[in-house]
DSSP file (Angstrom, degrees, kcal/mol; ACC not computed):
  #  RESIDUE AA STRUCTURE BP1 BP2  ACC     N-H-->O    O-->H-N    N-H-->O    O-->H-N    TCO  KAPPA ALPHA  PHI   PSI    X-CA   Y-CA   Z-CA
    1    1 A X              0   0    0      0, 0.0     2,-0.2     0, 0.0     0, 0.0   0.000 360.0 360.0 360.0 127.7  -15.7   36.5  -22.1
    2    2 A X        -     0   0    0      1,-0.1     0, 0.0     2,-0.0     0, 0.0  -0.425 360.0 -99.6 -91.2 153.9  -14.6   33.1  -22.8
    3    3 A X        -     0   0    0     -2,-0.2    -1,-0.1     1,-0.1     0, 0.0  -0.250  12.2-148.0 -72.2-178.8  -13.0   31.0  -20.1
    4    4 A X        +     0   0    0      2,-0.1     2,-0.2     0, 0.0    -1,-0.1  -0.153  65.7 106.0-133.7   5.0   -9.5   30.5  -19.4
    5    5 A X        -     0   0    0      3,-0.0     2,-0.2     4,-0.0     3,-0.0  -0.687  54.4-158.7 -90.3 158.6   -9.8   26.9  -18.0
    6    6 A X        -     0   0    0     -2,-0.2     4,-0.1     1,-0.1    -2,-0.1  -0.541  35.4-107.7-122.0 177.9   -8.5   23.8  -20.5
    7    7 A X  S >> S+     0   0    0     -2,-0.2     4,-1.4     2,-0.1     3,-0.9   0.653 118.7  67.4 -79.4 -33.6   -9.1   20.2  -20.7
    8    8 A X  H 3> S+     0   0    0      1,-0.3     4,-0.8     2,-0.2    -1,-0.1   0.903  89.7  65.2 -48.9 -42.2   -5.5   19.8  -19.3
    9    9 A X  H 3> S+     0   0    0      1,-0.2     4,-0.8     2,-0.2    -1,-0.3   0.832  98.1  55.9 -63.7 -28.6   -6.7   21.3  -16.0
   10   10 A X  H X4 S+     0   0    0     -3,-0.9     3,-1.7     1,-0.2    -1,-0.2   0.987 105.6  47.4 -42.4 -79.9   -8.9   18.4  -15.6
   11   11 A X  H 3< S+     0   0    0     -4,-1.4   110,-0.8     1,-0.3   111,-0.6   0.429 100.8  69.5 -56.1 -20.4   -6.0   16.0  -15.9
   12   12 A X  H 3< S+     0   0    0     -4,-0.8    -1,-0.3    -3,-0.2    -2,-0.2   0.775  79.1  89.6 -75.6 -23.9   -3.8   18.0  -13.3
   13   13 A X  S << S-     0   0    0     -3,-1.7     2,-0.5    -4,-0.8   108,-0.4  -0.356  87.5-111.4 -81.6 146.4   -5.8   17.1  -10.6
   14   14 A X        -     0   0    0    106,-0.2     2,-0.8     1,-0.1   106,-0.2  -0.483  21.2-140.9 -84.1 150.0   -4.9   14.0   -8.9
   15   15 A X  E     -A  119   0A   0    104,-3.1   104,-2.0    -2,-0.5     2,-0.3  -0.724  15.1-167.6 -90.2 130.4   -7.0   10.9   -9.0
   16   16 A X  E     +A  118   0A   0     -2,-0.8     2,-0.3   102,-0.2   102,-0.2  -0.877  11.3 167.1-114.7 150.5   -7.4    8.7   -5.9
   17   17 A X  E     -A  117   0A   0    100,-0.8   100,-3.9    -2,-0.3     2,-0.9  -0.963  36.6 -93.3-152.8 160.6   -8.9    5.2   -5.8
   18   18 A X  E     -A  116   0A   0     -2,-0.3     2,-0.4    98,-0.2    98,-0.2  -0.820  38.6-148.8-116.2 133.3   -8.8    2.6   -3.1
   19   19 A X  E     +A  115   0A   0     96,-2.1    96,-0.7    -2,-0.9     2,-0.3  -0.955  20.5 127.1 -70.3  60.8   -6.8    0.3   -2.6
   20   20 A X  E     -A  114   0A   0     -2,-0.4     2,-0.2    94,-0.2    94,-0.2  -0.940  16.3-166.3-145.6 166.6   -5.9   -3.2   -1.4
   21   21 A X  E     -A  113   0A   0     92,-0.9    92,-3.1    -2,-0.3     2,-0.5  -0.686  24.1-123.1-127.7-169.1   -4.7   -6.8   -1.2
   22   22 A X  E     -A  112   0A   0     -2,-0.2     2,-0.6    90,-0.2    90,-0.2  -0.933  14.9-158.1-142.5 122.7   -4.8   -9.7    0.8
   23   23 A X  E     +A  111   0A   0     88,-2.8    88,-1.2    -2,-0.5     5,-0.2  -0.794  26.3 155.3-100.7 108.6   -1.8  -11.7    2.4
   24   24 A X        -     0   0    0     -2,-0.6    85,-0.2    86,-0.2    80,-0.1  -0.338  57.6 -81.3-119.0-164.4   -2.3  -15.1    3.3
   25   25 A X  S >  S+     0   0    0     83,-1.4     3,-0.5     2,-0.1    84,-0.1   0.997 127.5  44.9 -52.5 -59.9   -0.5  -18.6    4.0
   26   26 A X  T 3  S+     0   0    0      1,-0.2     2,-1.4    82,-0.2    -1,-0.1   0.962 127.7  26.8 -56.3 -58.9   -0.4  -19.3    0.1
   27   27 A X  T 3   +     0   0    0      1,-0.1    -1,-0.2    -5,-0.1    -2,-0.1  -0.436  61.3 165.8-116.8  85.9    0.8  -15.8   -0.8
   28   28 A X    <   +     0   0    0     -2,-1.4    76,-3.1    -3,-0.5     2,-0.3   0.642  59.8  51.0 -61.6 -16.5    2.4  -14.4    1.5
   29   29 A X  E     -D  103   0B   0     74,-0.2     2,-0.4    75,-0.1    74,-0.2  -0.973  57.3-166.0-129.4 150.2    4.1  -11.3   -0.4
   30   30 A X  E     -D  102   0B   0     72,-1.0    72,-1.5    -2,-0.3     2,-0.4  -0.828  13.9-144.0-109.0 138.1    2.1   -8.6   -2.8
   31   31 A X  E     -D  101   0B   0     -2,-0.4     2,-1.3    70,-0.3    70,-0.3  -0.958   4.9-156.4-110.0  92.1    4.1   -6.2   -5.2
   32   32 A X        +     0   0    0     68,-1.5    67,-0.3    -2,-0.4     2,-0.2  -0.655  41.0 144.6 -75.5  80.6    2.3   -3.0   -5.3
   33   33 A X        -     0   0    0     -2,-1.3     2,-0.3    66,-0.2    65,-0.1  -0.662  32.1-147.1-121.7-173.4    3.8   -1.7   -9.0
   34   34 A X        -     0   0    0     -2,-0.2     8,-0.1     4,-0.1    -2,-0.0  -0.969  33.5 -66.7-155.5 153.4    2.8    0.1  -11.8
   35   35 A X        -     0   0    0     -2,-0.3     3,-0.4     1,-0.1     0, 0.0   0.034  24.3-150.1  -8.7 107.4    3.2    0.3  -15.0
   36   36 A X  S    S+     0   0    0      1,-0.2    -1,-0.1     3,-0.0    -2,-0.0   0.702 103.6  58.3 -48.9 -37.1    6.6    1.3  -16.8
   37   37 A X  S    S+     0   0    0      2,-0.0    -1,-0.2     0, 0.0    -2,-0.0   0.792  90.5  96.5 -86.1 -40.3    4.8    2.8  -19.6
   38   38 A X        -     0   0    0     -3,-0.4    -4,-0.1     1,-0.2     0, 0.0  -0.270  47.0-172.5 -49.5 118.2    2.8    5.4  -17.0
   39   39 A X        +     0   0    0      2,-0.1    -1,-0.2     0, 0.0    81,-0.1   0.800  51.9 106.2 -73.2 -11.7    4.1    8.7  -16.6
   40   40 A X  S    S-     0   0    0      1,-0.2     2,-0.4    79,-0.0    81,-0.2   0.361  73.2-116.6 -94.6-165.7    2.1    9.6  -14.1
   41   41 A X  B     -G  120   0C   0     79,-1.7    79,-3.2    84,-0.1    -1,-0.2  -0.981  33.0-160.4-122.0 171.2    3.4    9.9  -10.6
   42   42 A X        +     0   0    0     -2,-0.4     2,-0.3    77,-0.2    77,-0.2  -0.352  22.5 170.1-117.9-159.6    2.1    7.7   -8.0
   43   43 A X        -     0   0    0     75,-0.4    75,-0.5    -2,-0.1     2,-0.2  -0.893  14.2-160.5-169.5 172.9    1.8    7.2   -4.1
   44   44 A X  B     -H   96   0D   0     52,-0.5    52,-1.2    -2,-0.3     2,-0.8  -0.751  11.3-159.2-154.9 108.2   -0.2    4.8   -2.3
   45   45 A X        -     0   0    0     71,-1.5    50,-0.2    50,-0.3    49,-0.1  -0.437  16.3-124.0 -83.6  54.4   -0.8    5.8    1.1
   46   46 A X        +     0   0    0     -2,-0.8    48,-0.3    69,-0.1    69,-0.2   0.513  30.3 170.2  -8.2 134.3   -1.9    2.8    4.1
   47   47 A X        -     0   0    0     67,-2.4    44,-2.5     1,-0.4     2,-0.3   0.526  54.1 -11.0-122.7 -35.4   -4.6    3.3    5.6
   48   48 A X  E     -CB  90 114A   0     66,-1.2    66,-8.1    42,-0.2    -1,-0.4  -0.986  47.5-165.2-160.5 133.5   -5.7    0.0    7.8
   49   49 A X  E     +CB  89 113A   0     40,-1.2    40,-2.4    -2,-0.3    64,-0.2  -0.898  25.7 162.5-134.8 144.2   -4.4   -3.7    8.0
   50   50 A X  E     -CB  88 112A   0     62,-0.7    62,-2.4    -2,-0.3    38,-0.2  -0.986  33.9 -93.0-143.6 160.3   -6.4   -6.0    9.5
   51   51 A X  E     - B   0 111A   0     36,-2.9    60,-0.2    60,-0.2     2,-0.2  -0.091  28.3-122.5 -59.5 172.8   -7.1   -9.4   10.0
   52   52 A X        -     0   0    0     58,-1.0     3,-0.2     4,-0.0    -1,-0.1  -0.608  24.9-119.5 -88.1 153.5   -9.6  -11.8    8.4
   53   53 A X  S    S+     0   0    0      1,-0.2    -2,-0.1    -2,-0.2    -1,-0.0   0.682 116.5  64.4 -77.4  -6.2  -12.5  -13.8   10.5
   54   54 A X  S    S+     0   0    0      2,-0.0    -1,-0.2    56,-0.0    56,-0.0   0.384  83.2 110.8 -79.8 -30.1  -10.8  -16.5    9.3
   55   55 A X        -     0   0    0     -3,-0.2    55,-0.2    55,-0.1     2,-0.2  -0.264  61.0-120.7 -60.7 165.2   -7.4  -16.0   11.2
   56   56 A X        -     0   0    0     53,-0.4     2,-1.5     3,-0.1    27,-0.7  -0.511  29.1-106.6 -99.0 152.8   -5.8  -17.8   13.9
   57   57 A X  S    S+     0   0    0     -2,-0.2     2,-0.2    25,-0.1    25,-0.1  -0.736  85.6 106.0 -95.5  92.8   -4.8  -16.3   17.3
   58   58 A X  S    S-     0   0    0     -2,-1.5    25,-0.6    23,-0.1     2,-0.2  -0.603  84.1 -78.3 -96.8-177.2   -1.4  -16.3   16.5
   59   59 A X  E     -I   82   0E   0     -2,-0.2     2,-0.3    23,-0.2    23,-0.2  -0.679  37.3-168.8 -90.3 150.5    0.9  -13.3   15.7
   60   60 A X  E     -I   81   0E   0     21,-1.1    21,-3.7    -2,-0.2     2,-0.6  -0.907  10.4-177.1-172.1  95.6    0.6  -11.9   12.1
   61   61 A X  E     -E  106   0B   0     45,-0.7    45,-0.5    -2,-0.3    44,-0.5  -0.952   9.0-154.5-100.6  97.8    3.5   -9.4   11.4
   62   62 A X  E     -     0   0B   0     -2,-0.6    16,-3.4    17,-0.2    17,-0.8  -0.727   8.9-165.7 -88.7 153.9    3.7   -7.7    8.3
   63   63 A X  E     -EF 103  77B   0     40,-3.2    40,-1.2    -2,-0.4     2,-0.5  -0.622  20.3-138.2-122.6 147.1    6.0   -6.5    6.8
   64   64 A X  E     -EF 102  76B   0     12,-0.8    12,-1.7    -2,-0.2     2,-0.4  -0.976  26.1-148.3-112.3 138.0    7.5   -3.9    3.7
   65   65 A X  E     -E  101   0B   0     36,-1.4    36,-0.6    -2,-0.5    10,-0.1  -0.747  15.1-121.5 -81.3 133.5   10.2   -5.1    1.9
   66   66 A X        -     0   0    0     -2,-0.4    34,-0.1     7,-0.2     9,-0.1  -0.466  16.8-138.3-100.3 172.8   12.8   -2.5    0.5
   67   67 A X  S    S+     0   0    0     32,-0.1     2,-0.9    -2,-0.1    -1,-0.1   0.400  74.9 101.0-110.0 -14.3   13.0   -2.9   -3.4
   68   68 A X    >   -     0   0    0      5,-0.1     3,-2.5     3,-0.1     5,-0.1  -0.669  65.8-144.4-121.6 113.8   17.1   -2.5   -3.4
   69   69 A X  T 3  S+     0   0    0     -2,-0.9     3,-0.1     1,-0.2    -2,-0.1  -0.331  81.7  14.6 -80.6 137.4   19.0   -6.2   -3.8
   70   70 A X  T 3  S+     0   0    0      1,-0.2    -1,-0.2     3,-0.1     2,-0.2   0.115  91.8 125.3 126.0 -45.5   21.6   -6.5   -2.3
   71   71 A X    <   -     0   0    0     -3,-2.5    -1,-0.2     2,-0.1    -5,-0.1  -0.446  67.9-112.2 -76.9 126.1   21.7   -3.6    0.2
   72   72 A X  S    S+     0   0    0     -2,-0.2    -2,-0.1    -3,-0.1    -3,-0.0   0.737  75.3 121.0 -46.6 -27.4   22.2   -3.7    3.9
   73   73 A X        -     0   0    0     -5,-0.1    -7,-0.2     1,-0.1    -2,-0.1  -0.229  53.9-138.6 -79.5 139.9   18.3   -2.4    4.7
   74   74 A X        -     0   0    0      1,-0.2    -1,-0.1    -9,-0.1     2,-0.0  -0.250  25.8 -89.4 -64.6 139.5   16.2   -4.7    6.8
   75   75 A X        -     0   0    0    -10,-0.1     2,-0.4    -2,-0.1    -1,-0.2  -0.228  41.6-128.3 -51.7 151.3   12.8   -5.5    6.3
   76   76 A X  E     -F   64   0B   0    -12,-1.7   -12,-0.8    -3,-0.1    -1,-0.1  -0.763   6.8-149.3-118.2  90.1   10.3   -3.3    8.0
   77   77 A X  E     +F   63   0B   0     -2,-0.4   -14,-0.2   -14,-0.2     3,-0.1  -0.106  22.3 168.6 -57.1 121.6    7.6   -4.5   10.1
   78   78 A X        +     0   0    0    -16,-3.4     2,-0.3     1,-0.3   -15,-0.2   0.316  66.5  28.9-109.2   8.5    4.4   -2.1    9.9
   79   79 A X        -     0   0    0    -17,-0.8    -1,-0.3     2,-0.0   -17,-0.2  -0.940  54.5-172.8-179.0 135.3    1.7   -4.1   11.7
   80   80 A X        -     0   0    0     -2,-0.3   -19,-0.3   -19,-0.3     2,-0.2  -0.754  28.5-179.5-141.4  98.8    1.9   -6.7   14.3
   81   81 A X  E     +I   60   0E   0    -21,-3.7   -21,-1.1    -2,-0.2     2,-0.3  -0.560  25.5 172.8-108.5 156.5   -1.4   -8.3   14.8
   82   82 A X  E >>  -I   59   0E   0    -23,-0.2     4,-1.5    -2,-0.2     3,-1.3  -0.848  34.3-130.5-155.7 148.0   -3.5  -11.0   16.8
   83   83 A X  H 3> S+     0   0    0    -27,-0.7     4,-0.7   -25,-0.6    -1,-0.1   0.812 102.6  35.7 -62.7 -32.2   -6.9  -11.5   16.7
   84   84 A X  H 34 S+     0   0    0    -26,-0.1    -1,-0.2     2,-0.1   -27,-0.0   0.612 130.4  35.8 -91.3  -3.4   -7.7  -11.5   20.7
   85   85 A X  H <4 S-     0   0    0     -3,-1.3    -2,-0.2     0, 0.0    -1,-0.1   0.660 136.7  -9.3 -92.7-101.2   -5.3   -9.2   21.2
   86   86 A X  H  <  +     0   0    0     -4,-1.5     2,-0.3     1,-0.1    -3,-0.2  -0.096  55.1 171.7-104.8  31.0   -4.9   -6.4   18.4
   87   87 A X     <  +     0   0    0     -4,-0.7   -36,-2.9    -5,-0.3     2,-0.2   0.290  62.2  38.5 -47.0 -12.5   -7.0   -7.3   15.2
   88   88 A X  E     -C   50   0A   0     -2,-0.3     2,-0.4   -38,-0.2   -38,-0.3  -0.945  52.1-165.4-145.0 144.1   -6.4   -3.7   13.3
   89   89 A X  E     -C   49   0A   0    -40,-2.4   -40,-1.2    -2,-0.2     2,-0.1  -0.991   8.2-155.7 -96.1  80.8   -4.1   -1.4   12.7
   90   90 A X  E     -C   48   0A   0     -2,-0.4     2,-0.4   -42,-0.2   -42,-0.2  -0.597  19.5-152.5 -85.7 156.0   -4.8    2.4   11.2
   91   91 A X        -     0   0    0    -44,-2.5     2,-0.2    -2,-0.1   -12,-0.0  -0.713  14.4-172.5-119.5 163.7   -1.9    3.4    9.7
   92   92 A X  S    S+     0   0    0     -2,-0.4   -45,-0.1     3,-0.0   -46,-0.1  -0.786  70.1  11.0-174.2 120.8   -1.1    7.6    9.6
   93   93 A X  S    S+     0   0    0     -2,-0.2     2,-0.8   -47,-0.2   -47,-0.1   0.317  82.3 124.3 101.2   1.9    1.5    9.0    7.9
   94   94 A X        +     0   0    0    -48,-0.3     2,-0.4   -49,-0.1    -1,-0.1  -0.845  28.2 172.5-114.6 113.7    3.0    6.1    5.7
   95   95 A X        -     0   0    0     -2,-0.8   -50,-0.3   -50,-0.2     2,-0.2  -0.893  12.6-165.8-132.7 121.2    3.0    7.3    2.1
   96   96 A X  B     -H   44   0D   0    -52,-1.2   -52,-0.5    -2,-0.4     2,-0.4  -0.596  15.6-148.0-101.4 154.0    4.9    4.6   -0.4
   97   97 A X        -     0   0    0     -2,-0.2     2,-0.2   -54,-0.2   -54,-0.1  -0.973  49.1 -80.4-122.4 146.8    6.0    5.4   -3.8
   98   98 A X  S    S+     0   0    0     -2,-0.4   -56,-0.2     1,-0.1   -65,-0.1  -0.466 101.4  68.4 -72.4 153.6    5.8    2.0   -5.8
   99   99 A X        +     0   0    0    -67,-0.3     2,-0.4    -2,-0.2   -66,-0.2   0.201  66.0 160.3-120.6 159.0    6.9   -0.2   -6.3
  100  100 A X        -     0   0    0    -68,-0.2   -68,-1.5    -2,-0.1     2,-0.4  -0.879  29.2-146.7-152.0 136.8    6.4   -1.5   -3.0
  101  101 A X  E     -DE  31  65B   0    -36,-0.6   -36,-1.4    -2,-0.4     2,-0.3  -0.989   7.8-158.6-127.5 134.6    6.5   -5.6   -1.6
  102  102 A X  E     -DE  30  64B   0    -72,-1.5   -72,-1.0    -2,-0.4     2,-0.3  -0.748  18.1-161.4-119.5 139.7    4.1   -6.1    1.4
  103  103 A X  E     -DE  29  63B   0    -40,-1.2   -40,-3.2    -2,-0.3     2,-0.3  -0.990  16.8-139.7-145.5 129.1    5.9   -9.5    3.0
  104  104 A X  E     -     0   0B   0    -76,-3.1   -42,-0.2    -2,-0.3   -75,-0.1  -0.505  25.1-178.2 -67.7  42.1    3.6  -11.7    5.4
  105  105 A X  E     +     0   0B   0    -44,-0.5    -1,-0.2    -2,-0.3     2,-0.2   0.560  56.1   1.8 -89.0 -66.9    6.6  -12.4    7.8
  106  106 A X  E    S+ E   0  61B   0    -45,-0.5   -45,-0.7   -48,-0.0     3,-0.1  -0.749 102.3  33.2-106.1 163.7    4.3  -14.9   10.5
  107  107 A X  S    S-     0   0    0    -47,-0.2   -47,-0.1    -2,-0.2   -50,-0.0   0.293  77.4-105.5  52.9-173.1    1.3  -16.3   11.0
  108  108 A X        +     0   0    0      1,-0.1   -83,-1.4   -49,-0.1   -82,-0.2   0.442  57.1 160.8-127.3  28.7   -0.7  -17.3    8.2
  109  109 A X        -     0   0    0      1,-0.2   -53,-0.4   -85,-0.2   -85,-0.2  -0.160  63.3-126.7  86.7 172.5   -3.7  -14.9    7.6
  110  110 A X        +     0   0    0    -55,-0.2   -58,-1.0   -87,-0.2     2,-0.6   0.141  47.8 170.0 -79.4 135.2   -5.7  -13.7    6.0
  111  111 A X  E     -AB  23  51A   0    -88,-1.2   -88,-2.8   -60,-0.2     2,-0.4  -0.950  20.5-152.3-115.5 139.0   -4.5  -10.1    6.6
  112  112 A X  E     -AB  22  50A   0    -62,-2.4   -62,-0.7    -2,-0.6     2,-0.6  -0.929   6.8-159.1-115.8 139.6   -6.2   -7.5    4.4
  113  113 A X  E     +AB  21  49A   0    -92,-3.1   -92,-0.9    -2,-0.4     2,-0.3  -0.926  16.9 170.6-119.8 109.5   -4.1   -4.4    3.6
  114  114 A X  E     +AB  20  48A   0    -66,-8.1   -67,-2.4    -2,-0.6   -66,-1.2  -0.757  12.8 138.3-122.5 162.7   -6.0   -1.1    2.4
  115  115 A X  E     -A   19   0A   0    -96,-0.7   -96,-2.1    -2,-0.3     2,-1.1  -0.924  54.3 -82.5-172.7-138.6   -5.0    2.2    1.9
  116  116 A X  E     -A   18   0A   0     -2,-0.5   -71,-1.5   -98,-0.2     2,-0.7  -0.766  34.1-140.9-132.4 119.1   -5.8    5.0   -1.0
  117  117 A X  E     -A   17   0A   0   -100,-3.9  -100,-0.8    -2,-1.1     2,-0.6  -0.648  19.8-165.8 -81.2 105.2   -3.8    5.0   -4.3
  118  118 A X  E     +A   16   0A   0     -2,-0.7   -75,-0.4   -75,-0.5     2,-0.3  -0.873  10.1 173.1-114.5 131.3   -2.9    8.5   -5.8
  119  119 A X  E     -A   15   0A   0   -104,-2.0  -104,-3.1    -2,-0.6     2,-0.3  -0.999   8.1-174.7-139.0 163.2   -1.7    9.3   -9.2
  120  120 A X  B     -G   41   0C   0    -79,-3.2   -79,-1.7    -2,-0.3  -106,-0.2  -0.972   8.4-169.6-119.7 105.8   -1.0   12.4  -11.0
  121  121 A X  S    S+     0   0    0   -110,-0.8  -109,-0.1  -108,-0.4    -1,-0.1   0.895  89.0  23.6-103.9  -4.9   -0.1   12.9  -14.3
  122  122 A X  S    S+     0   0    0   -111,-0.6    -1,-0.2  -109,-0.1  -110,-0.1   0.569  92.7 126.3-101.1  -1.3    0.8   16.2  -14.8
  123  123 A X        -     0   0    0      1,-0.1    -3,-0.1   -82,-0.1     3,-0.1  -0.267  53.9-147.5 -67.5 141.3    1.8   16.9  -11.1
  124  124 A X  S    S-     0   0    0      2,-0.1     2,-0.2     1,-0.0    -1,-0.1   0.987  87.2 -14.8 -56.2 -42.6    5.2   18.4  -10.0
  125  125 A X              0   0    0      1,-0.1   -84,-0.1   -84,-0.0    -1,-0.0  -0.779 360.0 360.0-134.9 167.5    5.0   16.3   -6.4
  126  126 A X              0   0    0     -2,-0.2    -1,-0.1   -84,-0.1    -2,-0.1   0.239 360.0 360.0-114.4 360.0    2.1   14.7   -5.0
């Protein structure tokens, strides 16, 4: 009996890869986007920001910035760190769709930001 699986079934499944940047004094905001030309859909899901060994014991807030100019919403602080204090963060439950601005709000880094990047291209939803 010949199977009933396709090459397509391959492709439905989503792919995940891991993820991250790094926000410092010099660049202070990241743009997590993707590609116009992709159907596929995406998600990027936080897992952990933390500092660098390199940071200062100051405070080192980050921040997401919402994507629509113009608009009454306020930035949104996810992570308020200091190294002697609080040096990491796990994040649970904060699932993005890009495109998505990560904003250094204070202190000057390095903060490393990771989390797990999903796309799909034939999926209804992720």
């Amino acid at each position: 009996m010949a199977s009933t699986a396709s090459n397509t079934s391959k492709l439905e499944k989503p792919v995940s890869l891991i993820w991250g940047c790094e926000l410092n004094e010099q660049n202070k905001t990241f743009v997590f986007k993707v590609s116009d030309e992709d159907k596929s859909e995406h998600q990027l899901a936080l897992r952990t920001v933390c500092l660098g060994d390199k940071a200062k014991d100051e405070f080192h807030v980050v921040e997401i910035v919402p994507q629509l100019e113009g608009s009454d919403v306020q930035p949104v602080p996810i992570a308020s760190l200091k190294p002697s204090i609080l040096p990491m963060a796990t994040m649970v439950g904060i699932e993005l769709t890009p495109p998505i601005t990560f904003r250094l709000k204070a202190g000057s880094g390095p903060v490393y930001i990771s989390g797990q990047h999903i796309a799909c291209k034939y999926c209804g939803s992720l």
